[in-house]
Structure formats: C-alpha cells, structure tokens
C-alpha positions in Angstrom: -32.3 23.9 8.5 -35.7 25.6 8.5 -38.5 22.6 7.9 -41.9 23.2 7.1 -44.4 20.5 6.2 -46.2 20.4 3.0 -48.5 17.7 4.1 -48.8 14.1 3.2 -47.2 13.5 -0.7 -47.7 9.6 -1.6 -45.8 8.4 -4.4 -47.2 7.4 -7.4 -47.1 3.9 -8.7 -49.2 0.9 -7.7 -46.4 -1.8 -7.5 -44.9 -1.8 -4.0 -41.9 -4.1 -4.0 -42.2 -6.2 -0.9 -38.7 -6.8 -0.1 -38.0 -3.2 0.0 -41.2 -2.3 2.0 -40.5 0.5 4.2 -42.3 -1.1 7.4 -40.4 -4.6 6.6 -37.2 -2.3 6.5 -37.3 -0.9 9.9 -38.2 -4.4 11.3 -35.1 -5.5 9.4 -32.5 -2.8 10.8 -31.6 -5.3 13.6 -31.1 -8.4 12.0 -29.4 -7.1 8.9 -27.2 -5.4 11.9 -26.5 -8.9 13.7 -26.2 -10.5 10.0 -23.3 -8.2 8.3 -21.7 -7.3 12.0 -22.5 -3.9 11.8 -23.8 -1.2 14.5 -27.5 -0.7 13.6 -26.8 3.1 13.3 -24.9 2.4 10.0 -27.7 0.0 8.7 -30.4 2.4 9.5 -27.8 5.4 7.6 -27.6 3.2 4.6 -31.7 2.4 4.5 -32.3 6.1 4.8 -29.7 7.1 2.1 -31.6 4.1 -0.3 -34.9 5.6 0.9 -33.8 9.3 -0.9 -32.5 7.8 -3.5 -35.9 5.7 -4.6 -38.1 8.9 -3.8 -35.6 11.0 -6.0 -36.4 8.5 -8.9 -40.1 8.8 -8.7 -40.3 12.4 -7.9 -37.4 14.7 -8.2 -34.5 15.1 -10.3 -30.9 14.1 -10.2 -29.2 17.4 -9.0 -31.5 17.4 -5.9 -30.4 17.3 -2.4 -32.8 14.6 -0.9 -32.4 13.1 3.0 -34.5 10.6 4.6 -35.5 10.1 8.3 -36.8 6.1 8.9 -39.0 6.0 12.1 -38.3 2.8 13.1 -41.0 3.2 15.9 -43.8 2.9 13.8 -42.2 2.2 10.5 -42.5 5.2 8.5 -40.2 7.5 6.2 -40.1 10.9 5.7 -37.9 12.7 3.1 -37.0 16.2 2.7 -35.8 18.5 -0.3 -33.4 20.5 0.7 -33.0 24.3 -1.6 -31.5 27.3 -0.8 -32.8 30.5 -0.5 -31.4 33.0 -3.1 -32.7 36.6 -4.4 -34.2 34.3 -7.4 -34.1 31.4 -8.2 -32.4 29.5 -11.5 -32.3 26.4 -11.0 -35.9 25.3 -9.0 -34.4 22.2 -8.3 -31.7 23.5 -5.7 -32.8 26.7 -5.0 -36.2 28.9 -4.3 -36.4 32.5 -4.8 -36.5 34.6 -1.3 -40.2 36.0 -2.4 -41.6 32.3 -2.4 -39.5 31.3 0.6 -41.2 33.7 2.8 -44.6 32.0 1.4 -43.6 29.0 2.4 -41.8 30.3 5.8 -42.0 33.8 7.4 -38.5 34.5 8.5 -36.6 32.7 6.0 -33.7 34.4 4.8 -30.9 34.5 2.2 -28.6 31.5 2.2 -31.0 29.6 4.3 -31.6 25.7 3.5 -35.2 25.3 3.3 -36.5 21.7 3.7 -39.7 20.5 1.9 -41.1 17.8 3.9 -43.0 14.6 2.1 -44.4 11.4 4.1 -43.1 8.2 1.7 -45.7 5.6 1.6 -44.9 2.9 -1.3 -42.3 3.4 -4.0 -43.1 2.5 -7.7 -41.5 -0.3 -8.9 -38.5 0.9 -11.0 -37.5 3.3 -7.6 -37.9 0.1 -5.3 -35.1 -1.7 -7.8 -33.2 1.5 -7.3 -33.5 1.6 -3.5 -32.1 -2.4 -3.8 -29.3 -2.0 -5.4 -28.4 1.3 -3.0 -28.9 -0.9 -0.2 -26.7 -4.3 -1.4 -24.2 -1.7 -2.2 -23.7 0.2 0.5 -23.7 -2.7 2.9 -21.2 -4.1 0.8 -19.1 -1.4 1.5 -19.8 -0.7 4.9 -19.2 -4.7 5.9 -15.5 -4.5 3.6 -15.0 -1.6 6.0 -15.6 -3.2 9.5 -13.8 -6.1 8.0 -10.8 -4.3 6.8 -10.8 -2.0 10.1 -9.7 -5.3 11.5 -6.2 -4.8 9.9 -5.5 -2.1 10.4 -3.3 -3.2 13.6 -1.8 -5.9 11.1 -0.3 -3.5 8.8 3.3 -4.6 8.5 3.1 -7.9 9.3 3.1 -11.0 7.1 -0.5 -13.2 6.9 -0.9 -16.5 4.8 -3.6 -16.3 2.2 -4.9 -18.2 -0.8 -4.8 -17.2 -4.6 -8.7 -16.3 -5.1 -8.4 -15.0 -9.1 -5.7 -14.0 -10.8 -6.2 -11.0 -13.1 -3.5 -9.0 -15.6 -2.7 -6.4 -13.5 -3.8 -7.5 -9.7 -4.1 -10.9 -8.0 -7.1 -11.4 -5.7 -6.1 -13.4 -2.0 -8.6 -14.7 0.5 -7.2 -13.8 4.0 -10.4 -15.2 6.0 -12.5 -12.5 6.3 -11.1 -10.5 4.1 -9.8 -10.1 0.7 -6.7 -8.4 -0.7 -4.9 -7.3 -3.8 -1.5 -7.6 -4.9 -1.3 -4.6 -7.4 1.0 -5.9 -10.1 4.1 -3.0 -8.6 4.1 -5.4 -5.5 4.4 -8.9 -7.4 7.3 -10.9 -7.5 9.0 -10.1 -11.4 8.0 -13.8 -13.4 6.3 -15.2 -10.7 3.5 -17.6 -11.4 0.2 -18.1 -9.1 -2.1 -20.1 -9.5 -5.6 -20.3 -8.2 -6.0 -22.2 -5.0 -2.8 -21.8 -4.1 -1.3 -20.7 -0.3 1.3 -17.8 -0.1 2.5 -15.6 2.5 1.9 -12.1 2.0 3.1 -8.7 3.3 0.2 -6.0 4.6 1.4 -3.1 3.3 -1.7 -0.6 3.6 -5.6 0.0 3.5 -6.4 2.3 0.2 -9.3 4.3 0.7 -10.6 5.6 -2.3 -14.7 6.1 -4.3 -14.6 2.1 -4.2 -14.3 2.2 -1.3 -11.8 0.9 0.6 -9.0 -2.2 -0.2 -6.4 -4.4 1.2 -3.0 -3.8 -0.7 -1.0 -6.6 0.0 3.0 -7.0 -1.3 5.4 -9.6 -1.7 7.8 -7.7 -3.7 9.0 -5.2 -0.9 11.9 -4.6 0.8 10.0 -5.4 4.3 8.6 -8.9 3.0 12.4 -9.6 2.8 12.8 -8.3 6.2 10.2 -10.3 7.7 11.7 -13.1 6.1 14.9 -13.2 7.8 13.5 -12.5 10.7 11.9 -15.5 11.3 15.0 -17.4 10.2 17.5 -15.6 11.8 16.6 -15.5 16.1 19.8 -13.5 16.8 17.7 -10.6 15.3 15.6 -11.0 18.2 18.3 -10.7 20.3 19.7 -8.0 19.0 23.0 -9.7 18.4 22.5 -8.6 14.5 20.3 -6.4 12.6 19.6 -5.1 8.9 20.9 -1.9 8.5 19.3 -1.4 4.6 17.8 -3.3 1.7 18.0 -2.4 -1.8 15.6 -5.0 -3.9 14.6 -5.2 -7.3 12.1 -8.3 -7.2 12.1 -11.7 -8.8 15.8 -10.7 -10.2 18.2 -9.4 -6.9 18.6 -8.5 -3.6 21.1 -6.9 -1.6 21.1 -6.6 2.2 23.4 -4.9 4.7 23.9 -6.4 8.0 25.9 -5.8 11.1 26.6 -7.4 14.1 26.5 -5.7 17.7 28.7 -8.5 19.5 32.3 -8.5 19.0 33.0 -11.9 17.3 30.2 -12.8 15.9 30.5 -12.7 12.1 27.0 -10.9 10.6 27.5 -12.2 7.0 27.4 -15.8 8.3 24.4 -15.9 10.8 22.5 -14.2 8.0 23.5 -17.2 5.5 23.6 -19.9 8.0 25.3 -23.0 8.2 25.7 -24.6 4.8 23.3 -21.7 3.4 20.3 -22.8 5.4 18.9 -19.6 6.4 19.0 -18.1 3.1 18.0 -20.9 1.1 14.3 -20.9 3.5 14.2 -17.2 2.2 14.8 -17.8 -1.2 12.5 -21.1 -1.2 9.3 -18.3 0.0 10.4 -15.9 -2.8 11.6 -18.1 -5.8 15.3 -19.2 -6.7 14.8 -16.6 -9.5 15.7 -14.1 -7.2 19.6 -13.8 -5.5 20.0 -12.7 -2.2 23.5 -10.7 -1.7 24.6 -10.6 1.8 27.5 -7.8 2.5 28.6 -6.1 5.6 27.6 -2.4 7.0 30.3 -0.7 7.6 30.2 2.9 9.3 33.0 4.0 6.9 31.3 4.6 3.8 34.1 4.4 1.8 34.5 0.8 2.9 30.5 0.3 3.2 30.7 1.6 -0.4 33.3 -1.6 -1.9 31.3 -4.3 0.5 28.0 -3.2 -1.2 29.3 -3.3 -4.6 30.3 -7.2 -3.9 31.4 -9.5 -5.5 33.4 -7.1 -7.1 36.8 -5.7 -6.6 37.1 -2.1 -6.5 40.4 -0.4 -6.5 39.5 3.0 -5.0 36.8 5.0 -4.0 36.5 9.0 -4.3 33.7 10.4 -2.2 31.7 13.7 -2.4 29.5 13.8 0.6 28.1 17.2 -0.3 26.5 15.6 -3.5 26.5 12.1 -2.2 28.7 11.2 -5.2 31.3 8.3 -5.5 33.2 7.7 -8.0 34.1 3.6 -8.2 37.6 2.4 -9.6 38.2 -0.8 -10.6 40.2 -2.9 -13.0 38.8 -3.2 -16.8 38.3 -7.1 -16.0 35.7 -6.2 -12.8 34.3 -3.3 -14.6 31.1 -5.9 -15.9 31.3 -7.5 -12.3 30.3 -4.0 -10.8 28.2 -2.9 -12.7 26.0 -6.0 -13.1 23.5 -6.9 -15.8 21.5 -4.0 -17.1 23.7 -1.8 -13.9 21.8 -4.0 -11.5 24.4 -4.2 -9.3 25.9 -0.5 -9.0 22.0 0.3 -8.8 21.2 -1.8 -5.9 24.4 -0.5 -4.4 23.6 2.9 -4.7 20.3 2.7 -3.3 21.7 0.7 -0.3 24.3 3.2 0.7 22.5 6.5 -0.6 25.4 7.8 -3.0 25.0 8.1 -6.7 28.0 5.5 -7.8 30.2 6.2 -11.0 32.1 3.4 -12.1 35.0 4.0 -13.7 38.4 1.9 -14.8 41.4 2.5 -12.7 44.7 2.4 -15.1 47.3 0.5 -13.7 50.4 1.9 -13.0 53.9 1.1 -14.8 56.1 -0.5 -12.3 59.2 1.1 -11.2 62.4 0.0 -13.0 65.0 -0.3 -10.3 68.5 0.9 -11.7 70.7 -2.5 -12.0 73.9 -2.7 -9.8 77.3 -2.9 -11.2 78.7 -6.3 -10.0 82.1 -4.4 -9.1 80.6 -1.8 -7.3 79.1 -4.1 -4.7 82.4 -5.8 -4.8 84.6 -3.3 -3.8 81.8 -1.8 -1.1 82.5 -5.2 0.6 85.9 -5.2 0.5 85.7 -1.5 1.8 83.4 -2.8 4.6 85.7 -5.4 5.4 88.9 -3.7 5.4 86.8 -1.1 8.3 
C-alpha cells in the first residue's frame, strides 16, 4: 500500500447520531467485547468495517474499496480509498491514471494500490443508520460464531433441545446457547413437533455459508439410530456386540445388522432385549411409525444377503461380486414379503449389504416319480435271499 494524506476531509451533514459516535465507539470496544463474549480485536474489526461502510454512503460510491483504522487511543477514525494505478483510468472510482498518481506520489507505479487518506469526524444521519445496522449485524454473526465454535467438539453426539419455531421446510431448536435447524431431509417422515416441546437431537454438522454460519441438527440419520442403541444396549460398550451397518428410510423402516464377538451370545436378542425392551426405548424416541428390523451380519454374503432380506424366505442366491449384483429367488407367495411396500425392503437390503438385489421367483421343481415295484418281484428276491 502506498498512503498519502490529503489532509483533514469532514463529512458533510449536521446530525451526528449519538449512539454511533465515533469517540463513544472506541470507549465501547471493551464492554461490547465482555457483553457478546468476544476478543476485542473482532469488535474493534466489525466497528471499523461499519465505519467504511457509513463514510462510503456520505462520500463515495458503492464499487469503492473503503478501510477504516479506529484509534482507540484518542478516539478517532481514519478511512482510506483504496485505487489502483493503471496507464488510465476508466473507472475513477477504483482506479487513477499513472499521470495523476505520480501527482499525488512520486514513485508510484503500475498495479500499485494507492490509498487516499480522510480523517472521519461526524457521519450524516442516514450513514450513522447505515453504520448501525453494519454493526448489529456483524456482531450477530460474529457472537453465532463463537457460540457455534463451541460445537464443534460435539459434532456426532446426541444434545436435548426444545422446539423454538417450526417452519415448512426447517424446524428451529434452542440448545442453550445456541440454536439449530433441522432441514426438512433430516426430519423424521410424519412426525409432528410442536413448539415448546423437548427432543433429542443428532449434531450432524456446522454449515458455513454468506449467512453465516448454522447448526444442522438430524434426527432422521442412520447415526441418531446408532446412538440410540447405544445407550440401551451396554454390551456395545463392551465390545461384546456391535452394528456392523444401517440402512434407514425415516419415520417408515429400519434395518440394522449386528454381530456378536463372544461365542454364545446371541446378537439379535441383546439388541431387542428381554420382552423387546431395548428396542421398544428406541422406537418410543423415534415414533412407533417407524419399524426397527434386527438381522444378523454374516461374513458370507450370500447368507448376510437372505438375513438382510428378513422376514422373508429366499430360496437361492446368485452372486456377481464384480458388479455387486445378486439375484434373489424366492417362492411366488414371499415374492411381496421381499420386496416390501413400494421395494422398501429389497431397498433397505441392498443398501445394508452393498449389492444391487434382483428379486426374482424360483419355480419349483416336479418331484421325482419313483418307478412302483412289482409285488412278485420283491417276493421272489426274498425267497432268493432266503434260500442263500
């Protein structure tokens, strides 16, 4: 940057706004600092970026690169206007010619910056309201920030929140501090929340974006479902059984593969618990909209392949493992079973094992006839048998 000072340049307009006064404003750094949480560097960033902003209102125009220094020794602004020096100049408002730069500055060169300095004394009214409103905003965003930097660690774990509003694509929880969405792709299918209301929630990411940034929160996702079992089922924490996949679609099913790492212990059954218990707490949290199917992972896919398409019965399985095809037989009366409503079921069975499933109806072999036996023949055998 190659400065030069044009002297003293006051800004028109007799209405200072006193809540944006720049002296107040440096005395103000601190406690807005201790107020919203944040490092006084940031507060002093945002001041100085609302400071270029009024001054561009009053004085400059919109395409104009504008920076602010605050002095918060004695409380006073200074702003500069930064162009470019080019052979000459088309737009004044970004860039000076290289004849008038080396007016302004001796050696200044092509593709230099050249700053224009101006002291800021008051703003006029309508650049003080803009100044406001650049301020409120930013320290808006800049407190959602240090909040939501709190959760960062948290991502992947399961919070309780309340239902703040409930919109037609999102819903807004209060976690605290901070707030959340659940986008409408992470809601449970038909399930109803209502305002005031205490759910758990999944804390799936931080989305950083020009809104700056935002909770996204889940209850629909395979890891919610994870979570869930997890705090029902303690052999997990042991390591006695684990979740080997998921395939959900939610609100309507579920289907979970599970194993066990001790011999004799039955997976299927600590998952559901005795008389269902574990898996009724699960489906309590998510709604009894929504079943849960519990089969075992088996290393053999072709047997991991007929447990995940459960409950039905499947005759045979033909596997292509360089195309991660199957191709499913079963009986025309567990065709329906198989494939579940609207192909739920072969869906969430494909997804669980990773192979493309093909149903298809096994025909059923004639049975042998077996030739009949003469009565005399076996008669006379005996008799031959005998007389040996």
């Amino acid at each position: 940057m190659i400065p030069y000072d044009q002297g003293e340049h006051t800004l028109p307009g007799k209405d200072v706004m006193e809540d944006l006064n720049i002296k107040q404003l440096t005395l103000a750094v601190r406690t807005i600092a201790e107020e919203k949480n944040l490092p006084e560097e940031t507060v002093l960033e945002i001041i100085e970026q609302a400071i270029a902003a009024a001054w561009r209102r009053d004085n400059g125009e919109r395409e104009q690169e504008v920076r602010a220094e605050l002095n918060i020794n004695d409380g006073t602004a200074t702003v500069y206007v930064q162009r470019e020096v080019v052979e000459e100049a088309i737009n004044p408002a970004i860039e000076v010619s290289l004849a008038e730069a080396k007016k302004l500055k001796k050696d200044a060169k092509l593709e230099d910056i050249l700053e224009e300095k101006h002291e800021v004394i008051s703003f006029g009214r309508v650049a003080a309201q803009t100044a406001k409103q650049v301020v409120l905003q930013r320290l808006r965003e800049a407190e959602r920030e240090v909040v939501l930097a709190e959760y960062e660690d948290k991502i992947g774990t399961v919070v309780t929140g309340v239902v703040q509003r409930v919109e037609p694509r999102v819903v807004r929880i209060e976690l605290g501090k901070a707030t959340g969405i659940i986008p409408q792709s992470e809601q449970i299918q038909g399930e109803f929340y209502s305002v005031g209301s205490r759910l758990k929630v999944f804390i799936k990411d931080i989305e950083r974006d020009t809104r700056g940034p935002q909770l996204i929160l889940s209850r629909g996702n395979e890891a919610f479902i994870e979570y869930l079992f997890r705090q029902e089922v303690p052999e997990m924490e042991t390591g006695a059984v684990e979740i080997k996949g998921i395939a959900r679609e939610a609100g309507r099913r579920t289907k979970l593969a599970v194993m066990s790492t001790v011999p004799g212990v039955d997976p299927v059954g600590t998952f559901v618990g005795g008389h269902g218990t574990r898996v009724n707490a699960v489906m309590n949290e998510i709604g009894d909209q929504e079943k849960i199917d519990i089969v075992t992972y088996d290393e053999n896919i072709d047997t991991y392949i007929r447990n995940a398409l459960s409950p039905a019965e499947v005759v045979k399985v033909e596997i292509d493992k360089e195309t991660k095809r199957a191709k499913v037989f079963v009986t025309e009366d567990q065709q329906s079973i198989a494939i579940g409503r609207g192909g739920q079921n072969v869906r969430l069975a494909a997804r669980l094992t990773g192979f493309e499933l093909d149903i298809e109806t096994a025909t059923a072999k004639p049975a042998e006839k077996k030739p009949k036996k003469n009565i005399e023949d076996g008669l006379f055998a005996a008799i031959e048998e005998q007389g040996e």
